[in-house]
N, C-alpha and C positions, 0 to 999 in steps of 0.2 A: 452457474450460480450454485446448485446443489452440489457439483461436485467442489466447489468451495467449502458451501457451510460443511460438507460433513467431513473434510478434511482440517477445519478448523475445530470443530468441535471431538473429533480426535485428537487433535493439537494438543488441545486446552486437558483433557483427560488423562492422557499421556504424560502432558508435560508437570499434574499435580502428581501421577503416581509417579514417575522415576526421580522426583527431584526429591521429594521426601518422602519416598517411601512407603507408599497408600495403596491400596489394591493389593498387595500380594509381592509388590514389584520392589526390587531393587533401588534401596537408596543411593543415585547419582550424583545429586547437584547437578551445576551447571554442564555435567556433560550428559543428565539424563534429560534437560533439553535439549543440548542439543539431537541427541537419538527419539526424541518425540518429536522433532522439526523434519528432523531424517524421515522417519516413518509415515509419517501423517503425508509430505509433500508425495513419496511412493506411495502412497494407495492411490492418492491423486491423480498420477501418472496411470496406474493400472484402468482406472474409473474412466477415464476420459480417453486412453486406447481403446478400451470395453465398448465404447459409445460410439468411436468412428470408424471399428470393425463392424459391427451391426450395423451400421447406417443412420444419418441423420437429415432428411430432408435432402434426399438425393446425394447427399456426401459420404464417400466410404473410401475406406483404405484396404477392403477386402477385395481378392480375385486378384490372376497375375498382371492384370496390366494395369493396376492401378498404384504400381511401384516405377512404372515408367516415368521418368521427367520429362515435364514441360517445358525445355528451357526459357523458351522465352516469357510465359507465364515466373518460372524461378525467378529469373533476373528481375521483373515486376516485386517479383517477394523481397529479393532481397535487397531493392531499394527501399524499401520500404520498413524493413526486416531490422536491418541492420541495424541503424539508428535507434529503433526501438530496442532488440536488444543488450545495448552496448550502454543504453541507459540504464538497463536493470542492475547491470554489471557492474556498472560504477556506482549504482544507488545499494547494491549487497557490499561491495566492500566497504561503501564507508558504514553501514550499519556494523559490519565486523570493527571495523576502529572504532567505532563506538563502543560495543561491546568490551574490547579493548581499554578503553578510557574506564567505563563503570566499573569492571571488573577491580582497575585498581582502588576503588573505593570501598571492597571489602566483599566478602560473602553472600551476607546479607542485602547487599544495597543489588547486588546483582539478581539473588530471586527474587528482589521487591522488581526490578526491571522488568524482567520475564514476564510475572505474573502480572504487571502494568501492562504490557503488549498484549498479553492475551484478550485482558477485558476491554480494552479499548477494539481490540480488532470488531468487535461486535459495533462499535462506530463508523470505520473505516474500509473496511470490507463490502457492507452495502454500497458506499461512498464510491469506492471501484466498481461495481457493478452498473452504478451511474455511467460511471465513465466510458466502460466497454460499450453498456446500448447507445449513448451518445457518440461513439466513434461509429458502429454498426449505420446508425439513421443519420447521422450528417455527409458520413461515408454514400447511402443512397440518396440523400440531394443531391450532393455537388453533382456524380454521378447525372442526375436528372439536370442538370441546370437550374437547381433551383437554391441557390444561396441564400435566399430570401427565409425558403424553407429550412434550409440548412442552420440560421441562426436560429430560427425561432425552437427548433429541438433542441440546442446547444444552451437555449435558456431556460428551458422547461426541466431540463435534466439536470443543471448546476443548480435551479432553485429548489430540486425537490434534495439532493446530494447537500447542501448549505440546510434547509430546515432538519432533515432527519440526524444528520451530524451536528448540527447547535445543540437539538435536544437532548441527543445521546451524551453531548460534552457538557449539558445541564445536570442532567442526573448523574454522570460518572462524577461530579463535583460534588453533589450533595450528599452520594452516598458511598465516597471514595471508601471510606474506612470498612461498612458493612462488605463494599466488593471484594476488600483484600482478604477481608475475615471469612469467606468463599473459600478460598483456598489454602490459608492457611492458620495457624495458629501462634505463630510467634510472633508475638508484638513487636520486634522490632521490624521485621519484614514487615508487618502490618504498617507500621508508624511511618517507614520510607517509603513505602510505594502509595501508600494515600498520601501523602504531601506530593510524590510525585506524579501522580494522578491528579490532582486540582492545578497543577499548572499544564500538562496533556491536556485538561481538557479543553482549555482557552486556544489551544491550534485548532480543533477541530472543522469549526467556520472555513477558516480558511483551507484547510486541506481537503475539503469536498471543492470548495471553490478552484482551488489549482488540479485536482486533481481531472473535472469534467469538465473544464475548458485544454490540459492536455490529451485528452480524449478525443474530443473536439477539433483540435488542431488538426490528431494524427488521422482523422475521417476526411477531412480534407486533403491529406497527401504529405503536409510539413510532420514529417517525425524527424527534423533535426533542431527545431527549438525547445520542445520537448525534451529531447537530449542534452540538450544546452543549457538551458535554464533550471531544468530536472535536479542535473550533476553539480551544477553551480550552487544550487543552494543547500542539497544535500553536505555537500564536503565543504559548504561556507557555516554551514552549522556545526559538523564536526569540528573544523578549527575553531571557530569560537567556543565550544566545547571547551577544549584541551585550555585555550587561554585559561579560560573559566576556573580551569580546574586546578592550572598550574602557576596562578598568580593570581587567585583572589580565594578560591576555595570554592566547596562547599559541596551538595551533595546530590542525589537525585531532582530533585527539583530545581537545583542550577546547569542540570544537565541539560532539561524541558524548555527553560528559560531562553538557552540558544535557540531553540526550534520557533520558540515562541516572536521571535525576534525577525527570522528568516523565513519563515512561512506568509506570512502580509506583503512581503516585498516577490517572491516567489507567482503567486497567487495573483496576484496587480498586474503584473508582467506579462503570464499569461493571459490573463484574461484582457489585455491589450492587445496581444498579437494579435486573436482570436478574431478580435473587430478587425484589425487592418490586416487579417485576410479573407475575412468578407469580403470587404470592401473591393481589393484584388478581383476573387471571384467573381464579382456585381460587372465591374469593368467586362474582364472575358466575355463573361453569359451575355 
């Protein structure tokens, strides 16, 4: 979690000075995000080697023999591995076709995007944080036999991930404009990403809700609906997207609109599975 926020909070620093030119730094645009996305994700990396070289509650990657494989421990990983990562996979490239999509909407509408991701992530970031310790502790019920227990963290954590992201998507509503005006000063940047910030922030609800019952899931063992459902609504929203954009028009905020549309149906789904594999587990134990 800390090596999150402070990789996001270099993000967000980064990504005000190289795109216009603040701090000292090199006017980019959109590719001096990209190289604050670049950078910020590397420190990340280094931060979090830093942390499983010294040791953390008995886990270390230091000494020669702790480069040996386990295989069969591996193969355990990479059931489990795989699915999960093959979902991220498919969930960056369609954020890149998105990027994609906005980009043709102009300059501007594209750092109004950027700097809309940024201040939203202060929504959605703790929201995953939900979801990681709710993978970690449903992960030790099942484990225990206790599915019983296993639901009742699974609900504890979507309901705090749903309250703390409504309210963030309350206030990021009321004070989209002051937020844009954070980072930048030209009103039209300002004018497209506050409008498309007050429809962002109506997904919110629901992408805590899908995001700690996929969480959830994969602490039970299924990281392939997760995968499923994940990818399915990501790139069921990008195409509506492009629809959107290629036969009816319109701008940032009809870009949100798809999300807005696909995240309810998303979020349902999972949080159905969730129960009928409780229920599973109930049966086993």
């Amino acid at each position: 979690m800390m090596v999150t926020l402070v990789a996001n909070i270099v993000n967000v620093g980064l990504s005000y000075g190289l795109i216009y030119g603040n701090f000292g730094l090199p006017a980019l645009g959109a590719v001096g995000s990209a190289w604050a996305a670049f950078m910020s994700r590397g420190l990340a990396l280094l931060l979090l080697l830093r942390v499983l070289w010294r040791g953390r509650n008995g886990v270390t990657i230091s000494g020669p023999g702790r480069w040996w494989p386990d295989w069969g421990a591996a193969r355990q990983v990479l059931n489990l591995g795989i699915p999960a990562s093959l979902e991220q996979i498919l969930m960056s490239s369609a954020f890149l076709v998105l990027t994609i999509l906005v980009a043709q909407l102009g300059t501007e509408t594209l750092a109004a995007q950027r700097i809309a991701m940024s201040a939203l992530s202060f929504s959605f970031l703790p929201g995953i944080g939900f979801s990681l310790a709710a993978t970690a502790l449903v992960g030790q019920s099942v484990g225990a036999r206790r599915p019983d227990t296993a639901a009742g963290v699974a609900h504890i954590a979507t309901t705090w991930a749903v309250i703390w992201m409504s309210a963030m998507g309350a206030t990021i509503f009321i004070f989209a404009t002051p937020i844009m005006e954070m980072f930048t000063s030209d009103p039209a940047v300002v004018q497209i990403g506050a409008a498309g910030l007050k429809v962002m922030a109506f997904t919110q609800p629901f992408w805590g809700l899908g995001m700690v019952r996929s969480g959830s899931l994969r602490g039970t063992g299924d990281t392939r609906f997760p995968l499923l459902i994940g990818s399915a609504g990501i790139w069921s929203a990008v195409a509506l997207v492009w629809l959107i954009l290629n036969f009816i028009g319109g701008g940032l905020p009809a870009v949100w609109a798809a999300f807005l549309v696909t995240s309810p149906i998303t979020a349902l789904l999972t949080w159905r599975r969730f129960r009928q594999r409780v229920r599973e587990l109930t049966v086993v134990a």
